[in-house]
BALUMVO-319369 format. One record per residue: residue in one letter; x, y, z of N, C-alpha, C in turn; residue number from 1. Coordinates in nm, 4 decimals. Example, Ala and Ser with C-alpha at 12.3 -4.5 7.8 and 13.67 -1.06 7.14 Angstrom:
REM BALUMVO-319369
<A <1.3190 -0.5690 0.7800> <1.2300 -0.4500 0.7800> <1.3200 -0.3300 0.7800> 1>,
<S <1.2850 -0.2250 0.7080> <1.3670 -0.1060 0.7140> <1.2900 0.0030 0.7870> 2>,
//
This chain:
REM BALUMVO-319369
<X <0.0854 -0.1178 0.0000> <0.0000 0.0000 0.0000> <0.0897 0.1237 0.0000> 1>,
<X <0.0663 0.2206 -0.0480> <0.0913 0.3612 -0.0609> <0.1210 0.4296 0.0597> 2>,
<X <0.2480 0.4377 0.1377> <0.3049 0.4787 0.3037> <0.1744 0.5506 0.3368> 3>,
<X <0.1681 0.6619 0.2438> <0.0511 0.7728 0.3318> <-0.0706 0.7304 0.3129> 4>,
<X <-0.0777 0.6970 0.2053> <-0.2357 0.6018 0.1884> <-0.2721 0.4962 0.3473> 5>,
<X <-0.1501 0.3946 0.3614> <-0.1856 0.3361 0.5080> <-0.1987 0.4206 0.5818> 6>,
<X <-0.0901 0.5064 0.5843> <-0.1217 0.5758 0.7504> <-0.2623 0.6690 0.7643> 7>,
<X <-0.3301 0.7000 0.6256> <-0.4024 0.7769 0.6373> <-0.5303 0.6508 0.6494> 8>,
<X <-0.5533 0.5620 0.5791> <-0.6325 0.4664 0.6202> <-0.6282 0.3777 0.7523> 9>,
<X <-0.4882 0.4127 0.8418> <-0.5148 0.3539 0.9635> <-0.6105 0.4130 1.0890> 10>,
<X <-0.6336 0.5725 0.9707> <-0.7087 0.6812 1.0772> <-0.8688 0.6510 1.0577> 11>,
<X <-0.8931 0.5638 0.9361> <-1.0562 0.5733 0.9163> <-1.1175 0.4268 0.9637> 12>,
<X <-1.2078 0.4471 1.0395> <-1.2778 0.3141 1.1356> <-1.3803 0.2043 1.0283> 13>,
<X <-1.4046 0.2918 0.8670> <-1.4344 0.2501 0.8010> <-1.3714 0.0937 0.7249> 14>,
<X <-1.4171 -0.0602 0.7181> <-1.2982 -0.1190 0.6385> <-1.3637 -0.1073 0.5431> 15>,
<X <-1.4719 -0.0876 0.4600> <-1.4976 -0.0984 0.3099> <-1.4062 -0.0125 0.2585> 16>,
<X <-1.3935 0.0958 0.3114> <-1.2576 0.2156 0.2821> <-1.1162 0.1936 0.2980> 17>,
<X <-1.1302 0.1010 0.3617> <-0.9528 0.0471 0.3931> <-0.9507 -0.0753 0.2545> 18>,
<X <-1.0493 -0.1282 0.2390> <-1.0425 -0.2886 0.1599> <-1.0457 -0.1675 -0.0519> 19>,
<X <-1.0878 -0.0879 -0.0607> <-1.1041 -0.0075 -0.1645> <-0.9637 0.0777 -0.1669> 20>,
<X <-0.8715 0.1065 -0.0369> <-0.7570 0.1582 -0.0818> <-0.6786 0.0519 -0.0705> 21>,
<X <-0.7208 -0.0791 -0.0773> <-0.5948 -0.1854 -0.1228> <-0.6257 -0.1936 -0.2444> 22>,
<X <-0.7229 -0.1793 -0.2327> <-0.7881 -0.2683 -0.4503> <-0.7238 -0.1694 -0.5424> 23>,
<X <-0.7099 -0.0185 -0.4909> <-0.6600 0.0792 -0.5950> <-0.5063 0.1130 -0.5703> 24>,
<X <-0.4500 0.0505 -0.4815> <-0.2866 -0.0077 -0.4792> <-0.3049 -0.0712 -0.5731> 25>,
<X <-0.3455 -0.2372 -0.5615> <-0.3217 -0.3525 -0.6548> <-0.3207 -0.2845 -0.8240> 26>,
<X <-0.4331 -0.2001 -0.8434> <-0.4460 -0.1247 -0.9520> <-0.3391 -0.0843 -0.9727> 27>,
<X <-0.2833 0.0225 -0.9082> <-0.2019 0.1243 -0.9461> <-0.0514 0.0375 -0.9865> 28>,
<X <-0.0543 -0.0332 -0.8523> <0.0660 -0.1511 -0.9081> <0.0913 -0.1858 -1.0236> 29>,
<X <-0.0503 -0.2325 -1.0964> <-0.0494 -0.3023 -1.2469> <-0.0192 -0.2011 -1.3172> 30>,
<X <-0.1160 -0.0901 -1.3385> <-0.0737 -0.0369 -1.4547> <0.0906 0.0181 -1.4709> 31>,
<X <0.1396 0.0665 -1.3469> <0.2962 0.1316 -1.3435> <0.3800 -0.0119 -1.3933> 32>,
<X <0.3410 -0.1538 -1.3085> <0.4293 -0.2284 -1.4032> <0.4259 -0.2475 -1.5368> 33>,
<X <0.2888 -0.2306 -1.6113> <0.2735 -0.2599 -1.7785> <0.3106 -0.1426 -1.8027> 34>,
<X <0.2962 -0.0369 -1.7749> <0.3782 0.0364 -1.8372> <0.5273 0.0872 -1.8599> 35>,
<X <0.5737 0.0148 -1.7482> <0.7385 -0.0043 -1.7474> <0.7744 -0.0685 -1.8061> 36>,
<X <0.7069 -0.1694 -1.8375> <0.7363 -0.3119 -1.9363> <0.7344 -0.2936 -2.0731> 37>,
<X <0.6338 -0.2144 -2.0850> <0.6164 -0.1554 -2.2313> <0.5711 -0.2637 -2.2723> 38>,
<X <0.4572 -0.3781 -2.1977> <0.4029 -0.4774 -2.2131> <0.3003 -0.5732 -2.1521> 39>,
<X <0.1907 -0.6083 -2.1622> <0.1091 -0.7001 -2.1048> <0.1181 -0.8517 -2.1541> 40>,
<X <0.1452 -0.9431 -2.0795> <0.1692 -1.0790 -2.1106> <0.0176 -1.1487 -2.0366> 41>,
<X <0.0049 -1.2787 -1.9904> <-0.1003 -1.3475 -1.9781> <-0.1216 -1.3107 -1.8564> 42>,
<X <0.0090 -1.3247 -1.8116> <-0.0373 -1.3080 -1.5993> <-0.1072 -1.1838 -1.5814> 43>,
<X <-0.0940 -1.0751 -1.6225> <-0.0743 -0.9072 -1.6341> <-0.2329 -0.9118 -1.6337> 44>,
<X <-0.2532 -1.0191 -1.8363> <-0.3963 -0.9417 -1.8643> <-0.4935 -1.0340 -1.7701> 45>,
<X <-0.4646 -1.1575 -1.7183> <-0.5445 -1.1768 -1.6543> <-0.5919 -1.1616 -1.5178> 46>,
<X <-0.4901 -1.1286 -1.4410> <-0.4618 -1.0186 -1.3061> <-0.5476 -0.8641 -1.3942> 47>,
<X <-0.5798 -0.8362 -1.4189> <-0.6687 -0.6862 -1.4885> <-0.7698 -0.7801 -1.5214> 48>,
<X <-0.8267 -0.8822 -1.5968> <-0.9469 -0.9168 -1.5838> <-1.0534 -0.9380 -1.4605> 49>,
<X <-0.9622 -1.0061 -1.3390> <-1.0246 -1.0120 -1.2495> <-1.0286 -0.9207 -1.1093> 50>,
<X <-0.9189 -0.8247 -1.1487> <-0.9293 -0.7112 -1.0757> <-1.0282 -0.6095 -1.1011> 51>,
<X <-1.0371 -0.5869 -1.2155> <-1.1148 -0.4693 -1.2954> <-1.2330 -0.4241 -1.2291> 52>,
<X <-1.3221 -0.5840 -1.2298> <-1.4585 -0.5709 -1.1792> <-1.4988 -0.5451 -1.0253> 53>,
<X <-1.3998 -0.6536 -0.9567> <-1.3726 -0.6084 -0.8072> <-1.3217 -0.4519 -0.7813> 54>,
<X <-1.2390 -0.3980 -0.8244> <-1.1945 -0.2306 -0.7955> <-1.3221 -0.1441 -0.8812> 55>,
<X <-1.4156 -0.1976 -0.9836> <-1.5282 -0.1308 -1.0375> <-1.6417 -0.1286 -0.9479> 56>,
<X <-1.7038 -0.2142 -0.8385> <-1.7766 -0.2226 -0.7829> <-1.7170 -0.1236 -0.6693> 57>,
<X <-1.6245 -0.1970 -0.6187> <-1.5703 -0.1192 -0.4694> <-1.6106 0.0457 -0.5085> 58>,
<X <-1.5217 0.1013 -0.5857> <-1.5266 0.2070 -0.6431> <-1.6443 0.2879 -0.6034> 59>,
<X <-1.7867 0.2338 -0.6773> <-1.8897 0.2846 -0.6567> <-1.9546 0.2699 -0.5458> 60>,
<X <-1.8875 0.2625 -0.4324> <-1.9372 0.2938 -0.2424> <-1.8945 0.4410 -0.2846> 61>,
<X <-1.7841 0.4587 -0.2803> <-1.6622 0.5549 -0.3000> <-1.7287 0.6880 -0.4108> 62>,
<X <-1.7813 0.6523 -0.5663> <-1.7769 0.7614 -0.6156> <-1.8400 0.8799 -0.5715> 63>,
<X <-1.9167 0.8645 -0.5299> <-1.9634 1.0158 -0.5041> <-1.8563 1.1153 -0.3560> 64>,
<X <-1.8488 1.0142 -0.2950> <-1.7260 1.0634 -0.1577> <-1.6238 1.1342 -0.2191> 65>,
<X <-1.5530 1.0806 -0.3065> <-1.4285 1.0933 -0.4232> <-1.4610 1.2210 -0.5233> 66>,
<X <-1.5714 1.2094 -0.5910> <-1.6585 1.3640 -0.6498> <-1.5928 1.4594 -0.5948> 67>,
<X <-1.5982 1.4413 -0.4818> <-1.6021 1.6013 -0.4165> <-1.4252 1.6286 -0.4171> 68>,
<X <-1.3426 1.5390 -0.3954> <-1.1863 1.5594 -0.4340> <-1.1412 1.6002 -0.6000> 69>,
<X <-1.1823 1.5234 -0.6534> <-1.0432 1.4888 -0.7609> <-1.0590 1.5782 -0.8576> 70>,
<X <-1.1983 1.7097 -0.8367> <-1.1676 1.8317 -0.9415> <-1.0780 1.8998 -0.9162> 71>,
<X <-1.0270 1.8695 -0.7943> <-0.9189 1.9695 -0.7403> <-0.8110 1.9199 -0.7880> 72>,
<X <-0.7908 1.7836 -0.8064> <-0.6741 1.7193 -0.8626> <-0.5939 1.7998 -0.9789> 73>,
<X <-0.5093 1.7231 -1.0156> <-0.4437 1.7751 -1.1150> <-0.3936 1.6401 -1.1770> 74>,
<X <-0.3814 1.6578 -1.3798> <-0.3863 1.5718 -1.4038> <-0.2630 1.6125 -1.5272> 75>,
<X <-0.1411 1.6231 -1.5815> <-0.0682 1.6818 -1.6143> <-0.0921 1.8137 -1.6332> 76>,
<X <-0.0556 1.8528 -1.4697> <-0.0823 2.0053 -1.4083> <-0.1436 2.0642 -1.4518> 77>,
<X <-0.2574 2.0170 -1.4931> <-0.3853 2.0822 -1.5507> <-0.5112 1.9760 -1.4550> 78>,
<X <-0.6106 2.1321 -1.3732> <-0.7562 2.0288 -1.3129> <-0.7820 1.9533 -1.3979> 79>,
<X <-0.8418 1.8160 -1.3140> <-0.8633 1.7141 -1.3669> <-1.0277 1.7822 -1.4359> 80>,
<X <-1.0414 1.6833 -1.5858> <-1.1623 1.7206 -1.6643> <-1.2263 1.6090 -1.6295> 81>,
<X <-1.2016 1.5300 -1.5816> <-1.2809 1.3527 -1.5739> <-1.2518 1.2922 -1.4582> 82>,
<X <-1.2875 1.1998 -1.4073> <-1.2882 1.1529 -1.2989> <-1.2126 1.0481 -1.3060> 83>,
<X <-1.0657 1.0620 -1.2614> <-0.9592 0.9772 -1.2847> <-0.9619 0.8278 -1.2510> 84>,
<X <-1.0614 0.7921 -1.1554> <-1.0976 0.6399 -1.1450> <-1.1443 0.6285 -1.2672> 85>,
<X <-1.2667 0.6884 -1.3150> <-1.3269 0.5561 -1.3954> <-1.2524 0.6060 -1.5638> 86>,
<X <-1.2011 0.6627 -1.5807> <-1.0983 0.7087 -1.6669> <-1.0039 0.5572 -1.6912> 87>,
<X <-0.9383 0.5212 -1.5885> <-0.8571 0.4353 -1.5693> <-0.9311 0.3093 -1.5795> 88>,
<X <-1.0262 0.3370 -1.4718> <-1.1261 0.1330 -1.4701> <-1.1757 0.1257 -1.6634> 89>,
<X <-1.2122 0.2204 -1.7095> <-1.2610 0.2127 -1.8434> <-1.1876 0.1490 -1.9503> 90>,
<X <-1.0108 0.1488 -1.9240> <-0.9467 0.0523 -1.9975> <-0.9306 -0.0977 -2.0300> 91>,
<X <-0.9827 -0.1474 -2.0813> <-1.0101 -0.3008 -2.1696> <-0.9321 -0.3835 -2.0959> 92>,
<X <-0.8239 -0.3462 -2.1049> <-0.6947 -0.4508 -2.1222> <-0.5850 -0.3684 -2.0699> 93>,
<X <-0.5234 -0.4993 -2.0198> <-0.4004 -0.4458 -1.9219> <-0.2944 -0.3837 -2.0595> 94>,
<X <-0.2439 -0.4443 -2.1570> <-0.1735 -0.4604 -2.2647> <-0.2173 -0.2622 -2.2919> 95>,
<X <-0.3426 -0.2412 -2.2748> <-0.3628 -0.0327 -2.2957> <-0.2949 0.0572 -2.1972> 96>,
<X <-0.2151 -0.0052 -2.1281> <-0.1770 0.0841 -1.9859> <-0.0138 0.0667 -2.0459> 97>,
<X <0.0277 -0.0216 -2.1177> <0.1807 0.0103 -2.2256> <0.1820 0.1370 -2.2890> 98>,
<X <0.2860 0.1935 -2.2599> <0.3139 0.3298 -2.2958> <0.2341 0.4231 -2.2640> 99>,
<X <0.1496 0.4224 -2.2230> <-0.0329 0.5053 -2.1846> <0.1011 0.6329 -2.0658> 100>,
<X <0.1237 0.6951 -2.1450> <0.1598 0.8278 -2.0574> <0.0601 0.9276 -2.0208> 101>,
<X <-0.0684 0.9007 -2.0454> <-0.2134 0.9550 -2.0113> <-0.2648 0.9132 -1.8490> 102>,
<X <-0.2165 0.7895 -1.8593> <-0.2647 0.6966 -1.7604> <-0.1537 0.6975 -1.6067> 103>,
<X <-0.0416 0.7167 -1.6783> <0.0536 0.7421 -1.5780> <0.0557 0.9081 -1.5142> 104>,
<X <0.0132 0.9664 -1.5797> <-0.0543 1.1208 -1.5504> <-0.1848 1.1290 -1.4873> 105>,
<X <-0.2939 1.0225 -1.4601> <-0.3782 1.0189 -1.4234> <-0.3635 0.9400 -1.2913> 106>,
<X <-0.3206 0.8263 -1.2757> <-0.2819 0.7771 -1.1444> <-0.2366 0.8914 -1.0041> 107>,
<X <-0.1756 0.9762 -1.0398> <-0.1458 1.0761 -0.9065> <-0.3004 1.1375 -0.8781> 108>,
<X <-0.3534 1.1937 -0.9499> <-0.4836 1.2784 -0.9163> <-0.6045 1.1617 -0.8642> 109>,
<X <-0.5476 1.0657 -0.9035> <-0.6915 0.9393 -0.8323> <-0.5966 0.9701 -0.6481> 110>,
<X <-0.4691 0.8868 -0.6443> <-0.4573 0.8849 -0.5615> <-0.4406 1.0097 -0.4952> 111>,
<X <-0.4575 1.1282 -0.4851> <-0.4760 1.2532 -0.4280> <-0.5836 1.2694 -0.4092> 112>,
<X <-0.7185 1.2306 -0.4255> <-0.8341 1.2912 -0.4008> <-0.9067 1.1365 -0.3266> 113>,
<X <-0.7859 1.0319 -0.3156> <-0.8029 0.9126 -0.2507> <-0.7664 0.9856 -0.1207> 114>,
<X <-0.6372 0.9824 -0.1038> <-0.6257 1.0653 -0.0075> <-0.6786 1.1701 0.1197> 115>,
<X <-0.7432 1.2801 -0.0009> <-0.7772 1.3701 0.0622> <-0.9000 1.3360 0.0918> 116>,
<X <-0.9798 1.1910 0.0397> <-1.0658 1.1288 0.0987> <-1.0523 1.0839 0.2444> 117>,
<X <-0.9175 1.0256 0.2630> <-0.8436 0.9553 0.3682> <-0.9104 1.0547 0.4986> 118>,
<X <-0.8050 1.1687 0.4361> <-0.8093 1.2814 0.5553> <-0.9644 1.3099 0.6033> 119>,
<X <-0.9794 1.3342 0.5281> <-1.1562 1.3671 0.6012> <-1.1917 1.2471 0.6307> 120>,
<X <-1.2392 1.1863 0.6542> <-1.2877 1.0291 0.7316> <-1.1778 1.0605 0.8330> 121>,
<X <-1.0703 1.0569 0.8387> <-1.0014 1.0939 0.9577> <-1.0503 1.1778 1.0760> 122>,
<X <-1.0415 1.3020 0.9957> <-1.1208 1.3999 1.0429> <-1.2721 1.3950 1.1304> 123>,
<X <-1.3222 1.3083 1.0662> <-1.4857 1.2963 1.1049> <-1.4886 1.1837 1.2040> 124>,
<X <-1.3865 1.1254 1.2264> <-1.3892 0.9646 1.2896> <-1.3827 1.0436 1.4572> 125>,
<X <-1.4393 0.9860 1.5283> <-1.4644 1.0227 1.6676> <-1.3071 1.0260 1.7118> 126>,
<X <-1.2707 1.0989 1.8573> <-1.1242 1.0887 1.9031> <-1.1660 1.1047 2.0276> 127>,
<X <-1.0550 0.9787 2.0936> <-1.0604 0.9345 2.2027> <-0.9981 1.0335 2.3321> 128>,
//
């Protein structure tokens, strides 16, 4: 998981929110490796077949919470125009995240408005 992503998910009492910022690690994992690879092989596309749908469902607890972040995002330092999850879940095939310098520009602004999801649930979570 993402250092600040845990520590910021160790603050929310929520786990559907903790189990949705592992699924969009595992994500983020894949696409940065196919795109380093400059390749999708069998393991790749079929690790993205059966991730896809699991991080597509999770997701939608999440989208509207997430709404309210990721216009603020930035998506090659320009506000994000789209909503960088389903931007990303919308790709077919792992083998589209090769060379996808779109996609590697879009991964920071998901996880920033993941984040700044983090923080608020933090924020709102009762203190002892």
């Amino acid at each position: 998981m993402n250092p600040f992503s845990r520590f910021l998910a160790g603050a929310t009492p929520d786990p559907a929110l903790r189990e949705f910022v592992v699924a969009w690690d595992e994500l983020e994992a894949l696409v940065i490796a196919v795109y380093r690879q400059g390749s999708a092989g069998a393991w790749e596309e079929r690790r993205w077949r059966r991730m896809r749908p699991r991080v597509v469902e999770a997701y939608q607890l999440w989208a509207e919470s997430l709404a309210t972040f990721w216009p603020n995002a930035r998506v090659a330092g320009e506000p994000a125009r789209e909503d960088p999850f389903t931007a990303l879940l919308a790709v077919a095939r792992a083998a589209d995240f090769a060379g996808n310098w779109q996609a590697m520009q879009t991964l920071p602004a998901a996880r920033e408005a993941l984040n700044r999801l983090l923080i608020s649930r933090g924020e709102d979570a009762p203190h002892a």
